[in-house]
C-alpha positions in Angstrom: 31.4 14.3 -2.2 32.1 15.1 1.6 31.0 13.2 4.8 28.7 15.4 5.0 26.6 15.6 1.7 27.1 11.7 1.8 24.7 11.8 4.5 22.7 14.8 3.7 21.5 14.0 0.4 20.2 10.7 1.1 18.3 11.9 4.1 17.0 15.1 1.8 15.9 12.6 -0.9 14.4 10.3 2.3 12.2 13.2 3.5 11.2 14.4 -0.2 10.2 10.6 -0.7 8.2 10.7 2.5 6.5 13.6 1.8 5.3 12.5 -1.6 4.4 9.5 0.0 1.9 11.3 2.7 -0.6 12.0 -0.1 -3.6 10.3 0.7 -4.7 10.0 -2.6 -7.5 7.5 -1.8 -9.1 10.5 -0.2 -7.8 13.0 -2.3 -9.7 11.0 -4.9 -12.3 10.8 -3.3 -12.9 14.3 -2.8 -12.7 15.6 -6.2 -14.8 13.1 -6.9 -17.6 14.1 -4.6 -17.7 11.2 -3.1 -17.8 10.1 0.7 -14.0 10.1 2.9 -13.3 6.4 2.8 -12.0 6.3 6.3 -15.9 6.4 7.0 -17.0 3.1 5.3 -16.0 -0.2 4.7 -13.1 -1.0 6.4 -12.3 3.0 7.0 -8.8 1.9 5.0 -7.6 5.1 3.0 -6.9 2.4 -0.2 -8.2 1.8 -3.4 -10.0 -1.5 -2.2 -12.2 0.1 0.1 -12.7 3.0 -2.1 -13.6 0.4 -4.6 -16.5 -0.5 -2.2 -18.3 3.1 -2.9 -19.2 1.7 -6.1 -16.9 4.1 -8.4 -14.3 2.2 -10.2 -12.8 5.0 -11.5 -12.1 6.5 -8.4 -10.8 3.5 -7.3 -8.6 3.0 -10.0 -7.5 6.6 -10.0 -6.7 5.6 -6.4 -5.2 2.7 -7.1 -2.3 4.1 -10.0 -1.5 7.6 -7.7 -0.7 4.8 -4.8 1.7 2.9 -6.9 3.1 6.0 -8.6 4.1 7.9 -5.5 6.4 5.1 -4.5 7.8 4.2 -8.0 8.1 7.8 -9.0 10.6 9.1 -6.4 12.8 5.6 -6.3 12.9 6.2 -10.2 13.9 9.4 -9.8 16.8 8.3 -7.7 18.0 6.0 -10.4 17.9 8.9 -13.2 19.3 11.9 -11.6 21.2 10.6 -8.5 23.9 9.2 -9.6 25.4 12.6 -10.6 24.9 12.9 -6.4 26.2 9.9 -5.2 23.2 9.0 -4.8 23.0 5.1 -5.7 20.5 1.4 -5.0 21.1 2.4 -1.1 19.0 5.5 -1.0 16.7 4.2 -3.7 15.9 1.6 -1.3 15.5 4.1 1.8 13.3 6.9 -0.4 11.1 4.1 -1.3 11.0 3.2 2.3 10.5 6.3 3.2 7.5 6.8 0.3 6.1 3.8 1.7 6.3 4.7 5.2 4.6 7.9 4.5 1.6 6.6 2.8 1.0 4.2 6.1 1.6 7.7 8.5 0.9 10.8 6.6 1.9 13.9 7.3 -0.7 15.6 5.9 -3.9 13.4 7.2 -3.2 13.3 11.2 -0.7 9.9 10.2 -3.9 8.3 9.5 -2.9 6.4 6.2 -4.0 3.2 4.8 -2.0 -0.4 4.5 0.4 0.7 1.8 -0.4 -1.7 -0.8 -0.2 -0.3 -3.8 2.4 2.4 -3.1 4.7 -0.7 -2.0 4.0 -2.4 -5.6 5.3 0.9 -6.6 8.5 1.0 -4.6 8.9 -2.7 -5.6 8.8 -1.8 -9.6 10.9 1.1 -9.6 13.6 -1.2 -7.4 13.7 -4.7 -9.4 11.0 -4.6 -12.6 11.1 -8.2 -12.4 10.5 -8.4 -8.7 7.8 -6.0 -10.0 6.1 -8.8 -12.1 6.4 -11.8 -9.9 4.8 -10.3 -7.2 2.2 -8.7 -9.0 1.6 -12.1 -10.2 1.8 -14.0 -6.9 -1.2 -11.0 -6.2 -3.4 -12.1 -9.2 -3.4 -15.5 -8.3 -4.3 -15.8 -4.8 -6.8 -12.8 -5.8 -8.0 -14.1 -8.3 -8.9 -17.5 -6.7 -9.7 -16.6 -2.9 -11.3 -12.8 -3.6 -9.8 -11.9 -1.1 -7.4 -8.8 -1.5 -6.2 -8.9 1.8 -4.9 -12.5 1.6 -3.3 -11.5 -1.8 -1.6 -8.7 -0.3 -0.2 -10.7 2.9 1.0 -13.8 0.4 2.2 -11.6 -1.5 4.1 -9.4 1.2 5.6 -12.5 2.7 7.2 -13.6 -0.8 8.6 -10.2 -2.5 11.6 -10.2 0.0 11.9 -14.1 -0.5 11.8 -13.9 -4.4 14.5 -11.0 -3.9 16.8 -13.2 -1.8 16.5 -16.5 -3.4 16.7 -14.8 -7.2 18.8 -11.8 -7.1 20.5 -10.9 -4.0 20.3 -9.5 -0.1 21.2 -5.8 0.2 19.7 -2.8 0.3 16.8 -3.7 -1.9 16.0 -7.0 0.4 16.0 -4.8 3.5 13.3 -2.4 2.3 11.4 -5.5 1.2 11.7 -7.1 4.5 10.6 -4.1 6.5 7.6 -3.3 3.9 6.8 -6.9 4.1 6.8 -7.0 7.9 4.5 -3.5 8.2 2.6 -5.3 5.5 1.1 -7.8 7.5 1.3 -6.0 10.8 -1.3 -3.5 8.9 -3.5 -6.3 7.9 -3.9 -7.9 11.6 -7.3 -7.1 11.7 -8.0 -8.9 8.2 -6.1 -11.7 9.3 -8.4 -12.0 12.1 -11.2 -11.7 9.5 -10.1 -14.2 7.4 -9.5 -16.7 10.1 -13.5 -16.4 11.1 -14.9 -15.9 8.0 -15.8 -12.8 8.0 -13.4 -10.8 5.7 -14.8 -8.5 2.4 -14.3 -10.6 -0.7 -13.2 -8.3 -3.8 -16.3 -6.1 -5.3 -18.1 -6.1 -2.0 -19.5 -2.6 -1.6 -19.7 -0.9 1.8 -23.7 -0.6 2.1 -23.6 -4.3 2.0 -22.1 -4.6 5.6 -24.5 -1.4 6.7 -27.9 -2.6 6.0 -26.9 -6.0 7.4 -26.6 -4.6 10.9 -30.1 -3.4 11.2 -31.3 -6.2 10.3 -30.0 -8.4 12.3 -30.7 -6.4 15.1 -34.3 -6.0 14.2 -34.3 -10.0 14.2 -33.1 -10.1 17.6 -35.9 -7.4 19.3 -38.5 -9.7 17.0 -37.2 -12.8 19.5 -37.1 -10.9 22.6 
């Protein structure tokens, strides 16, 4: 393979991987579904969480497996057919990348995407299976005994890249993780925020919820004036 198709191919398989990743499927979903954009409620996050909060699992959980699949799907398909290119762990590691970036800045929705979540669970699967596992675990349990998805995905995000370090080994892989981990959190400023007052949407919390509350609290306060 020339100098040149080294560097083509890998950016060809980047912008493929990007582009699959740019499909909103949260509102995609959603609009098959006949059911509101979720960039309108809840936390106005394109994801299967907040869709979740419109009270139709299966749209969430439609949502949720099309996230993950569009960034396991094209770092698999690396793995199967690239070889025969060149094609090897390095540009696995930059489609998925490039998957996961796409899904935070879509193309095809103004670059308004959602925190990546599930799409980097994806990437993460396709990469290392086992990596897959023990994060998806590390997710579970902090889910499953704060409620709190955000705080599961931040925990979580913080220890993929560490579990790929201290386990397997730094590379390509690790780098992806690191930079995923990194936009991770930086997405979920405004839940860490949350979290710290108190304040944050606890797992199964649906959108109305949050609504109705504000009307009411401002008919309190005209009651005192």
């Amino acid at each position: 393979m020339t100098g040149m198709q080294e560097t083509l191919f890998p950016l060809l398989a980047a912008v493929a991987g990007y582009l699959i990743g740019s499909l909103s499927f949260a509102v995609i979903v959603s609009r098959a579904m006949g059911l509101s954009d979720p960039r309108s409620y809840g936390s106005g996050n394109p994801g299967a969480t907040n869709v979740l909060r419109s009270g139709n699992k299966a749209a969430a959980i439609l949502t949720l497996v099309f996230d993950a699949l569009k960034g396991y799907l094209p770092v698999l398909a690396v793995f199967i057919w690239g070889p025969r290119w060149g094609l090897g762990e390095g540009t696995a590691a930059l489609v998925g990348l490039a998957a996961f970036l796409g899904h935070l800045w879509p193309v095809f929705f103004r670059f308004q995407g959602g925190k990546g979540v599930a799409t980097a669970a994806g990437v993460i699967f396709a990469l290392n299976p086992l990596l897959g596992v023990a994060t998806l675990a590390t997710w579970l349990i902090i889910a499953w005994f704060s409620r709190y998805s955000s705080l599961a995905a931040i925990v979580s995000a913080a220890f993929a890249p560490m579990y790929q370090l201290l386990i397997w080994e730094a590379g390509p892989t690790a780098f992806t993780l690191i930079i995923m981990g990194l936009l991770l959190v930086w997405r979920h400023q405004a839940n860490i925020k949350k979290l710290l007052a108190g304040t944050e949407s606890k797992l199964g919390a649906k959108a109305g919820s949050a609504a109705v509350s504000k009307p009411a609290h401002a008919a309190k306060a005209r009651k005192k004036s």
